[in-house]
C-alpha positions as CSV (number, residue, x, y, z in Angstrom):
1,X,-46.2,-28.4,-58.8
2,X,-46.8,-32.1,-59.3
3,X,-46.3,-34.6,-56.2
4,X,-43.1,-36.2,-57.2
5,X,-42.0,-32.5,-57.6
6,X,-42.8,-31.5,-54.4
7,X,-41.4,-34.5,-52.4
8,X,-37.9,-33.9,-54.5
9,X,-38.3,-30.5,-53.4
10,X,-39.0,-31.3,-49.6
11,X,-36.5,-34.1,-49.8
12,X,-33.7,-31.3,-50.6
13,X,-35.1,-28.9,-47.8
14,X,-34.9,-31.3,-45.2
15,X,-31.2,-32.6,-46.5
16,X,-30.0,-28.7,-46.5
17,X,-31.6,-28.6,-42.7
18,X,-29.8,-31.9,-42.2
19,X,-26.0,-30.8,-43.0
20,X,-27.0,-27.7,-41.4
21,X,-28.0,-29.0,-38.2
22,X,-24.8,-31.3,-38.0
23,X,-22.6,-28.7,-39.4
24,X,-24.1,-27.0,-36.4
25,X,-23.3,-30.0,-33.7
26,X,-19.8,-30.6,-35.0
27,X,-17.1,-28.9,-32.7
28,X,-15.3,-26.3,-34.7
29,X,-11.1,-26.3,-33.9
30,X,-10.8,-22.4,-32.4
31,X,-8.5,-20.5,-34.2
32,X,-5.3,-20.0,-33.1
33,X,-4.1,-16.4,-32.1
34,X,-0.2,-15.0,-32.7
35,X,1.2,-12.8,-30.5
36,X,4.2,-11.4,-32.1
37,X,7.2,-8.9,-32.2
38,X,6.5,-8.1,-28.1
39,X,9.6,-8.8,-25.5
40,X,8.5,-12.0,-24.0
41,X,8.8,-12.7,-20.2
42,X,8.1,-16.6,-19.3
43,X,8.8,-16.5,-16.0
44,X,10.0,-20.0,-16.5
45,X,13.3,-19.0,-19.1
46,X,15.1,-15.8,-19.8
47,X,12.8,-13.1,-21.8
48,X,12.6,-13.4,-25.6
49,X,13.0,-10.1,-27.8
50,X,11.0,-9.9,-30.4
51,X,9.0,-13.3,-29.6
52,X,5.7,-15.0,-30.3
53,X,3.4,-16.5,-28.0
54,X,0.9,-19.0,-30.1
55,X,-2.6,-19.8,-28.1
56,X,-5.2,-22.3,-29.1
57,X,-8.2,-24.5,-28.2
58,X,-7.3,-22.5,-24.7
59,X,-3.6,-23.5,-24.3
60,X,-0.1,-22.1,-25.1
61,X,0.7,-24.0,-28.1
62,X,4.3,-22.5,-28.9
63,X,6.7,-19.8,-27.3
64,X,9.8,-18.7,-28.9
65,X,11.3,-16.2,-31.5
66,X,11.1,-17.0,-35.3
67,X,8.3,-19.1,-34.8
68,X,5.9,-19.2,-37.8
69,X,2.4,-18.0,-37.8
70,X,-0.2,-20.7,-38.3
71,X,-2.6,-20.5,-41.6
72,X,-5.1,-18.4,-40.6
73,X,-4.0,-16.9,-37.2
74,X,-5.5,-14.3,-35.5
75,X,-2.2,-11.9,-35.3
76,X,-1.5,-9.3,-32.8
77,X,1.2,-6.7,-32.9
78,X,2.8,-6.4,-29.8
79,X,6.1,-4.7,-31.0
80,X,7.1,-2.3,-28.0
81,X,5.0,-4.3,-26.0
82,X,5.7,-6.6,-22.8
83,X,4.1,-10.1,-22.9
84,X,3.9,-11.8,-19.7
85,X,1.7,-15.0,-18.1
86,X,-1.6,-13.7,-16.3
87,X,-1.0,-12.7,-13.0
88,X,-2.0,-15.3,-9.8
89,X,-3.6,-13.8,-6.5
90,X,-2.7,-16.1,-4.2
91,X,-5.6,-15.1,-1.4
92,X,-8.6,-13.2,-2.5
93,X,-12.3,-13.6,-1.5
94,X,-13.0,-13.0,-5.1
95,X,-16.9,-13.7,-5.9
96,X,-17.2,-14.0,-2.3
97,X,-17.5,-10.5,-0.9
98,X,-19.5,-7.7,-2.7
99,X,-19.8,-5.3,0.0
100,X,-18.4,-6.1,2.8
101,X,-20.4,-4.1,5.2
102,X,-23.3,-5.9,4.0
103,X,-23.9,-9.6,5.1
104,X,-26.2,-10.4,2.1
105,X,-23.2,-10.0,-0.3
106,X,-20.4,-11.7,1.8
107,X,-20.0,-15.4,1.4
108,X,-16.7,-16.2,3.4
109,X,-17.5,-18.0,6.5
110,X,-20.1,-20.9,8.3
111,X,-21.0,-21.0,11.8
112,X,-18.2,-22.1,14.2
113,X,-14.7,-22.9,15.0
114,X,-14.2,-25.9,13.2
115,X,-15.2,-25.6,9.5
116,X,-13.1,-27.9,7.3
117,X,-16.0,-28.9,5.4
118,X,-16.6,-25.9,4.2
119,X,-16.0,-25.4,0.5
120,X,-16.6,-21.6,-1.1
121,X,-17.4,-22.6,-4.3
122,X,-20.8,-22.7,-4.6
123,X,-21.2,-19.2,-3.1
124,X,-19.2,-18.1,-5.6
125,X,-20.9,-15.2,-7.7
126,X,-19.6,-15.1,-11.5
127,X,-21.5,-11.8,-11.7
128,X,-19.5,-9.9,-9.2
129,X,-18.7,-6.4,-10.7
130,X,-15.1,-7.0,-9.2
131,X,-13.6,-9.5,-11.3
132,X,-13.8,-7.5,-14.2
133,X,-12.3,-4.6,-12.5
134,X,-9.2,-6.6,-11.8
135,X,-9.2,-8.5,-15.2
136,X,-8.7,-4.9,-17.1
137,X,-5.5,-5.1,-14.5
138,X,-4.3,-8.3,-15.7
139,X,-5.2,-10.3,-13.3
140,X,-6.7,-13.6,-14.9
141,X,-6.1,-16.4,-11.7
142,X,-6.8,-16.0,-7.9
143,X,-7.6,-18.0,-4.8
144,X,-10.1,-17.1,-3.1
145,X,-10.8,-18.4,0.3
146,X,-12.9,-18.4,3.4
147,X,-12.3,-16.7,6.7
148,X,-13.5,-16.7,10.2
149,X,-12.6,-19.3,13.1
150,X,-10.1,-21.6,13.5
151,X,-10.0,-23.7,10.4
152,X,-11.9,-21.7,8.2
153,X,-12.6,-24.8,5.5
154,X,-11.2,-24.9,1.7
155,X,-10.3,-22.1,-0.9
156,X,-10.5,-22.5,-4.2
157,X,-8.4,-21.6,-7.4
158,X,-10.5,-19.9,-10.2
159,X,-9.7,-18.2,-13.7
160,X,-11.9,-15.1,-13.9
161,X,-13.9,-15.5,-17.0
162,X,-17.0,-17.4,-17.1
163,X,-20.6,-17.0,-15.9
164,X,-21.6,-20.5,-13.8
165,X,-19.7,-21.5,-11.2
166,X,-18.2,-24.4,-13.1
167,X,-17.0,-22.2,-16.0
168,X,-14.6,-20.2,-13.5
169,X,-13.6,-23.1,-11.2
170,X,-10.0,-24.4,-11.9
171,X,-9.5,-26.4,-8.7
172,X,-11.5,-27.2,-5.9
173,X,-10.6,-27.4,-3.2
174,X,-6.9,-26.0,-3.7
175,X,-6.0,-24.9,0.3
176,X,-7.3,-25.8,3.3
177,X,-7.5,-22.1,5.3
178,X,-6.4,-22.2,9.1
179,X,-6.2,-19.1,11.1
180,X,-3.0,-18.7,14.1
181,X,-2.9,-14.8,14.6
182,X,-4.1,-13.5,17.4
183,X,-7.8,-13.3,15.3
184,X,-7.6,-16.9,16.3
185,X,-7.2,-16.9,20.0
186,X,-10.9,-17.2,21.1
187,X,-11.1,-20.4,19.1
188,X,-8.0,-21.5,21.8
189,X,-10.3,-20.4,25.0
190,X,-8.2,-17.0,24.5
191,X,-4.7,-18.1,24.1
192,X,-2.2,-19.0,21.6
193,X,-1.5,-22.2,23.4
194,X,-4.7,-23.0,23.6
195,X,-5.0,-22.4,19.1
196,X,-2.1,-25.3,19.2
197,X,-3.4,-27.6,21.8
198,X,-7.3,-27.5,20.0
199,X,-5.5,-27.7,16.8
200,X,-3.6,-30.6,17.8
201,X,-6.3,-32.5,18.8
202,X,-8.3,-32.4,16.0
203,X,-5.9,-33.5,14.0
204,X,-5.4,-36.1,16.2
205,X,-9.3,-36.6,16.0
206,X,-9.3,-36.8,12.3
207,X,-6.4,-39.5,12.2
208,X,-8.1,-41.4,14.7
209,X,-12.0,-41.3,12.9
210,X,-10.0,-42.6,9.6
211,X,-8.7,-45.2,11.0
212,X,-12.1,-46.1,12.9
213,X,-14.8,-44.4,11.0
214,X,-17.0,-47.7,11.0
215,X,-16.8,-47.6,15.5
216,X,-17.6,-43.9,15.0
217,X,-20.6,-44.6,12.7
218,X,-21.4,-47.7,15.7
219,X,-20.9,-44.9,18.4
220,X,-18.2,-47.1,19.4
221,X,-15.7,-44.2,20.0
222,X,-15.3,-41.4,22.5
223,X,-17.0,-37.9,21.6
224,X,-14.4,-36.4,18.8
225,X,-13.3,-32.9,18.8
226,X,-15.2,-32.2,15.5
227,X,-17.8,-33.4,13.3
228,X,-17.3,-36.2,11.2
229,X,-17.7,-34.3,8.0
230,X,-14.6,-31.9,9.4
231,X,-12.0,-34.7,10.5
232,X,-13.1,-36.4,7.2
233,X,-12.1,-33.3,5.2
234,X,-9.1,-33.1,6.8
235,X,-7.9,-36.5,5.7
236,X,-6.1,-34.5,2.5
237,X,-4.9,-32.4,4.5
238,X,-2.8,-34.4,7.2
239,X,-1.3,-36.6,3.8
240,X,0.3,-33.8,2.4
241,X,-2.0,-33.9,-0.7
242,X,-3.6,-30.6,0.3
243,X,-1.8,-27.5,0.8
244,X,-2.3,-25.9,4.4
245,X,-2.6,-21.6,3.7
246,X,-1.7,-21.0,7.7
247,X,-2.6,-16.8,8.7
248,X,0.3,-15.9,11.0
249,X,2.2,-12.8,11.5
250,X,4.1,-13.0,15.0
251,X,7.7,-14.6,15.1
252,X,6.3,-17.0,16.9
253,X,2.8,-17.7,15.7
254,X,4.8,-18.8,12.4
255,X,7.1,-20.6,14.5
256,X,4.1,-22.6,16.1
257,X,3.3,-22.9,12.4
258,X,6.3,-25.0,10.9
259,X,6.3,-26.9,14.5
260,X,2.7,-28.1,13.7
261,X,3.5,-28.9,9.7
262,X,6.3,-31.1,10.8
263,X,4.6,-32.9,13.5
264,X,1.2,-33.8,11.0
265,X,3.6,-33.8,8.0
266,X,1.5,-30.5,6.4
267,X,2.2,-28.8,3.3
268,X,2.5,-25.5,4.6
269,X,1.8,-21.9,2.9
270,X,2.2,-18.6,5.6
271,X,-0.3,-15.7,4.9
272,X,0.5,-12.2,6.6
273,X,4.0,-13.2,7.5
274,X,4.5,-9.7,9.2
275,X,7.7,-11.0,11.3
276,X,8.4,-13.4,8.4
277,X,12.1,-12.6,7.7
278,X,13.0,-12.9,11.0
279,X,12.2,-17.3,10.2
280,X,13.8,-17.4,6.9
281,X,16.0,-19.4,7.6
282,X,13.7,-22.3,8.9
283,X,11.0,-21.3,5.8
284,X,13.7,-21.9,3.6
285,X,15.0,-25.3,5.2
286,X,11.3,-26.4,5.0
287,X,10.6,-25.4,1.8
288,X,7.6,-23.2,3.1
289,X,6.3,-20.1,0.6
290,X,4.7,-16.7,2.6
291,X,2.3,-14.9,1.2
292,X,2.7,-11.2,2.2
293,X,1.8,-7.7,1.8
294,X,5.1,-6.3,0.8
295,X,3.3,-2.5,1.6
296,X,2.7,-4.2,5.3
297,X,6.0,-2.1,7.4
298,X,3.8,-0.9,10.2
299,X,4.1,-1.9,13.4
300,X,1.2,-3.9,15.8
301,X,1.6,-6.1,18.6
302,X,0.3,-9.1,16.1
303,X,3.6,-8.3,14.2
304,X,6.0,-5.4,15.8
305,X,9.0,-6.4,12.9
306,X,7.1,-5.6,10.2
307,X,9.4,-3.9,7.5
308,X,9.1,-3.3,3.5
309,X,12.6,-5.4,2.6
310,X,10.3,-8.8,4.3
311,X,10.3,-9.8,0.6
312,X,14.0,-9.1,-0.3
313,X,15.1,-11.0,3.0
314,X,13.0,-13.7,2.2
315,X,13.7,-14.1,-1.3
316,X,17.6,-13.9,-0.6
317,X,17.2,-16.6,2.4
318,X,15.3,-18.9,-0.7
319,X,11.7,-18.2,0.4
320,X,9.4,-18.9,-2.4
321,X,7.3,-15.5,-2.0
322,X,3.9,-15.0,-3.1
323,X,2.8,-11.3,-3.2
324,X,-0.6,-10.9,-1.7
325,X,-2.8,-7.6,-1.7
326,X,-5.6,-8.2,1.3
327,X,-7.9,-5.4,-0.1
328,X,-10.5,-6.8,-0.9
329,X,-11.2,-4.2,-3.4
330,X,-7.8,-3.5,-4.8
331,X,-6.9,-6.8,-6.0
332,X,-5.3,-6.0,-8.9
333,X,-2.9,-3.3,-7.7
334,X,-0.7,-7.0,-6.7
335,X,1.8,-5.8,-9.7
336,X,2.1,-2.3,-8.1
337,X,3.3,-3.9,-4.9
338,X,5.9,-5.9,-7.0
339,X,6.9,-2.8,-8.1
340,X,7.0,-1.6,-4.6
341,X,9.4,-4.7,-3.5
342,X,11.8,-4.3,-6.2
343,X,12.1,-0.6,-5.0
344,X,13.0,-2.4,-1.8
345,X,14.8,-4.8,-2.8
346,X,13.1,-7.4,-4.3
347,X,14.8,-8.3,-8.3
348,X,12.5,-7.8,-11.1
349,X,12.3,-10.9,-11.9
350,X,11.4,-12.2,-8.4
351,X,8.6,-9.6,-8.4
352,X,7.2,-10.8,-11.5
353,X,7.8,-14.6,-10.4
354,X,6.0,-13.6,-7.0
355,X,2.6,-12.9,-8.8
356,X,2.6,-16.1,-11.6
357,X,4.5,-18.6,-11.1
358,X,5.5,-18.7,-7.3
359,X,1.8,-18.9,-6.3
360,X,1.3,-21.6,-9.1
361,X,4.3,-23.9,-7.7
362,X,2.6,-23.1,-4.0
363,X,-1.1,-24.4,-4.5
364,X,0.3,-27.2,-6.8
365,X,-0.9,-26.2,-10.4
366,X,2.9,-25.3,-11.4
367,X,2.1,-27.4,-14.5
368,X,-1.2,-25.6,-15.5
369,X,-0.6,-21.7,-14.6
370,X,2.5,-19.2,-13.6
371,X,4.6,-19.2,-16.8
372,X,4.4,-19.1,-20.4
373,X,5.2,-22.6,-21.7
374,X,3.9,-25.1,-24.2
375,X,0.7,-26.8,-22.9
376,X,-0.2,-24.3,-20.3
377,X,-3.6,-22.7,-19.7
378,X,-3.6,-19.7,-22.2
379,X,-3.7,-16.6,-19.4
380,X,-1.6,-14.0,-21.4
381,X,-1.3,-10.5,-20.7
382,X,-0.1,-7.6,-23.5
383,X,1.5,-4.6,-21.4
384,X,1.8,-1.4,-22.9
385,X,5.1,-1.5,-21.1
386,X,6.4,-2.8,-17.6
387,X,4.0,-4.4,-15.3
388,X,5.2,-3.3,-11.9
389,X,5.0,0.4,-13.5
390,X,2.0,2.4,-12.6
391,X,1.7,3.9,-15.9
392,X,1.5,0.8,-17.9
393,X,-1.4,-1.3,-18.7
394,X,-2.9,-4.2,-20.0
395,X,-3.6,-3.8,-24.0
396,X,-5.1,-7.5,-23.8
397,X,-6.0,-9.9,-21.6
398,X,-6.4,-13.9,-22.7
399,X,-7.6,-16.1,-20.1
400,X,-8.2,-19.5,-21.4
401,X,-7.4,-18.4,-24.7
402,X,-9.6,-15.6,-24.7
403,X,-9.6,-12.3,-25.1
404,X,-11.3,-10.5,-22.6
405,X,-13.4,-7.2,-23.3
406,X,-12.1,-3.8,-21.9
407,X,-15.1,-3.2,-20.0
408,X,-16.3,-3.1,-16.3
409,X,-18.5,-1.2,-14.0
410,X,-16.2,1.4,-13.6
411,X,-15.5,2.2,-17.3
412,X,-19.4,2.1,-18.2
413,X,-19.7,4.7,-15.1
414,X,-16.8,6.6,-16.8
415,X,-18.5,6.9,-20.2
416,X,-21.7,7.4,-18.4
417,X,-20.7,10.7,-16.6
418,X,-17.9,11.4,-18.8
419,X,-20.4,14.0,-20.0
420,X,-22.8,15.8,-17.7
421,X,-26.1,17.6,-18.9
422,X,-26.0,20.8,-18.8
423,X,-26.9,22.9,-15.6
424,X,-30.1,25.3,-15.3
């Protein structure tokens, strides 16, 4: 081959490697996916027979009935199907706890009383053999948070597909965690007076150091009642911008509760809320959600009302309740204690509500997650049938517009031993 030959030859190879490479570079529109023909439940509206939920680029693009397919869909039959939004854990420790009898695989707590600082985020572990586990159950959002002391530091809100840190983290931080049950009353020199007093003044404290943090930096001030980098992370906190997730189960431990969210002006979530129903009246007034157990009906002396209709009464009284498994294991059985609350009670549609968009509206991402509406984030379940039924399940599960595979540790241990060698 003459020269001129061969440069006209290497001219086209490296033109061909050229398109290629930017063909390569060039973000690619995802295709869209149709669900069709299912019985729709948005949470947000009435349910839709026979409707179509349209995802793409990782967003609800379209929810309705007759709506037309888009060119090239990816279509899936879900006539005789349910359709519902992913379902929202509102308090997990989710990548955070492994085993929790083993410290080198729990990730939940720092050193202290005092801990507002303290973000979970980056001991979060995308590997845990849990999330999958509770994916196959639909479960495509939680919270998970810290635990220990008095103010335990800030949860998180993450989807549960991705493998960094940053791929599965929605919000952060999305709660600030404070403990007021009797867990707590060491942190109070062994008293529940003493949780509100030390409570009290370090929000006092953390007024006081942002309005003088330059004298505090010039030791100008008297000793605080935390360090800087706790008052400091408070600051969201006592403006209302960051929701306060407040562990109390006693009448009164939730009554101390609303006294200290309207004294600091706190945006205030109740976990546990054993005696719960016995406040709803004053939740209701003050626009505060619980976060319960609706399985939770016996009695301690931490919570001596406990009963299964706390949802119902709640609910009726115009509580926004958020259904919350505490097993740290058994996340995903949240839509089996929805089923649990409407057979004591609860309505159907409450239950569902409870366990999308009730939690959403609570940690502030109502317009991101909890219903099935145009522009959302793309969490979609496909139920064989009901939800809060034991025997259903989920056929597929989108979360961020995509569809997650039907595999964990459990089901590779099933087809592992689903077969046994013979015995000699």
């Amino acid at each position: 081959m003459s020269a001129p030959m061969k440069l006209r030859a290497g001219m086209r190879e490296f033109a061909w490697i050229l398109l290629a490479t930017c063909a390569a570079s060039t973000p690619v529109r995802a295709q869209a996916i149709a669900i069709t023909g299912g019985t729709v439940y948005p949470v947000s509206g009435p349910k839709i027979e026979n409707g179509t939920v349209i995802l793409r680029d990782g967003k609800v693009v379209a929810v309705g009935k007759g709506l037309a397919v888009p060119a090239g869909a990816t279509q899936v039959d879900a006539t005789g199907k349910w359709v519902t939004p992913g379902l929202f854990h509102a308090a997990t420790t989710l990548g955070l706890v492994e085993v929790s009898a083993i410290d080198g695989t729990t990730e939940t707590s720092d050193t202290g009383d005092v801990n507002a600082a303290f973000n979970v985020s980056e001991g979060i572990n995308p590997a845990s053999v849990l999330i999958p586990i509770m994916r196959l159950e639909g479960l495509t959002t939680a919270v998970t948070l810290p635990s220990g002391g008095l103010i335990s530091g800030q949860g998180v809100l993450i989807d549960l597909n991705g493998e960094r840190i940053e791929d599965l983290i929605a919000r952060s931080p999305v709660a600030m965690v404070i403990n007021m049950d009797e867990g707590a009353k060491g942190a109070g020199g062994g008293s529940r007076a003493g949780i509100m007093a030390r409570l009290r003044r370090v929000f006092h404290d953390a007024q006081e150091y942002e309005r003088r943090a330059p004298d505090y930096r010039r030791a100008q001030m008297q000793p605080l009642a935390a360090r800087a980098a706790d008052l400091e992370a408070l600051a969201p906190v006592l403006h209302g911008t960051l929701p306060v997730i407040v562990t109390a189960n006693r009448r009164s431990d939730i009554d101390n509760a609303l006294r200290l969210a309207s004294e600091f002006h706190l945006r205030l979530i109740i976990r546990g809320g054993v005696e719960a129903w016995q406040a709803a009246a004053e939740l209701a007034e003050a626009h505060v959600p619980v976060a319960i157990d609706p399985m939770a009906n016996l009695p301690s002396f931490n919570g001596l009302g406990a009963r299964l209709d706390n949802a119902t009464l709640l609910r009726k009284a115009g509580v926004e309740v958020l259904l919350a498994e505490e097993d740290t294991y058994n996340y995903r059985n949240i839509r089996f204690m929805g089923g649990n609350a409407v057979r004591n009670g609860l309505t159907w549609d409450d239950a569902l509500r409870s366990i999308t968009l009730a939690p959403a509206l609570a940690f502030g991402v109502g317009d991101h997650y909890g219903s099935l509406e145009a522009g959302k984030v793309a969490n979609v379940v496909v139920w064989s049938g009901d939800p809060l039924d034991f025997a259903s399940h989920a056929e597929h599960v989108y979360i961020r517009g995509v569809e997650m595979p039907h595999t964990s540790r459990q089901t590779e241990l099933l087809g592992r031993y689903r077969t046994l060698p013979p015995q000699y």
